[in-house]
N, C-alpha and C positions, 0 to 999 in steps of 0.2 A: 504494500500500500504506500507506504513511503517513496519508495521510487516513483510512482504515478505523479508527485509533488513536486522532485525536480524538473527543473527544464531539461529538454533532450534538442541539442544543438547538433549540427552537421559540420563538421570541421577539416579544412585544408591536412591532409595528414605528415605533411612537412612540416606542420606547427607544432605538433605534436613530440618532435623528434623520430620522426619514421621517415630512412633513408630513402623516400621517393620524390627530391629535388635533382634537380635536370642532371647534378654533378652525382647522384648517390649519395651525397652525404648527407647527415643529418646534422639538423641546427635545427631544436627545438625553441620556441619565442617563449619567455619566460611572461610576461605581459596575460598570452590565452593560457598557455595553461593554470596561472592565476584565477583566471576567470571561470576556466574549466571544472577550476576545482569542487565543486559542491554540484557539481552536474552531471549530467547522462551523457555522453555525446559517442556520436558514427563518424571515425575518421575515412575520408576519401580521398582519391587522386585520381584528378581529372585524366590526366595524360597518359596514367597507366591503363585504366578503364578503358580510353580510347586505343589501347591497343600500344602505346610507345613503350619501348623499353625503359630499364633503369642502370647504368644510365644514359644519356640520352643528349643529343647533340643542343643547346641552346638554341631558343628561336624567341620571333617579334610577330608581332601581327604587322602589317604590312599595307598601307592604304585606307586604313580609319581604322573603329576598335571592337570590341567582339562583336556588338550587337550586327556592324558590317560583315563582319566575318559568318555572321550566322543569314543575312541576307544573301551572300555570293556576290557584296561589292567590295571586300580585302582578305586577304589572305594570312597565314601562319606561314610563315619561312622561316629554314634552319638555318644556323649560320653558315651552314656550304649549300645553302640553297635549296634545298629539297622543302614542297609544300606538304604539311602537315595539317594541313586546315580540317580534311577528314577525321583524323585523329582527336583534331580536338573539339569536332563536333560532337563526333560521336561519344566520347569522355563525357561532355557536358551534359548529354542525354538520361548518359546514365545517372552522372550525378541528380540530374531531376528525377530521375525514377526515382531513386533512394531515396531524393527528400519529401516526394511525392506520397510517399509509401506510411512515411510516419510522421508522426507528431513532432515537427519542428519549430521550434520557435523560433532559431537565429541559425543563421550561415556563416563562422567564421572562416575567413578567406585569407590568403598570402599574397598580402599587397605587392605591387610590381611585377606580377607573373602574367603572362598573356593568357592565362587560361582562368586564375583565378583573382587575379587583379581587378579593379574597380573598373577597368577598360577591359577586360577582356573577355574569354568566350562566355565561359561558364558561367561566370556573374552577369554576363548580360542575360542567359538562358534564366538565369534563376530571379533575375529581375522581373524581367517578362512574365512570369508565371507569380512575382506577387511576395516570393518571400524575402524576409528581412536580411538584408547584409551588415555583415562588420568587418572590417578587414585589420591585418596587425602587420 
């Protein structure tokens, strides 16, 4: 019964300290997990979800920001060029599944990331559909 009390938030799992940033390695944000502390939360990863490895060549969105990216007017590029814009569609998808599926209250995000930055895929997807962001 008590767990039904807490918030259950959906969180970047790089914030976490789960070695799935572009580089493999882990850098947990001491700030969310703070926040995490007294809460429920489902860590995710956009990029892996959509299929990218770990780890994984850095990339930008490329011609404006997610929400273009999810209309088909910019794209995801790696740093050697390869588009990844499917990948990070498809991530972002599932991320809404997941947050779709249960009871969320907030979406902590990993600021300056193309996928889960305030400009990029995911958070544009999860914008779109209404639920609340934070980003760290």
């Amino acid at each position: 019964m008590q767990n039904q009390l807490r918030p259950l938030y959906l969180v970047s799992a790089c914030l976490v300290g789960l070695c799935t940033r572009y580089d493999g390695k882990a850098k947990a944000h001491d700030a969310c997990l703070r926040q995490l502390q007294d809460a429920a939360w489902i860590p995710v990863c956009p990029e892996q979800l959509g299929g990218l490895p770990t780890p994984r060549e850095a990339a930008d969105i490329i011609g404006g920001s997610g929400e273009d990216v999810l209309s088909g007017k910019a794209r995801v590029i790696t740093k050697g060029g390869a588009d990844v814009s499917g990948a990070f569609i498809r991530g972002a998808s599932q991320v809404l599944a997941i947050a779709q599926s249960q009871p969320i209250d907030t979406v902590f995000l990993k600021a300056r990331s193309p996928s889960c930055g305030c400009t990029g895929v995911t958070a544009a997807l999860l914008r779109q559909h209404g639920f609340r962001l934070r980003e760290f």
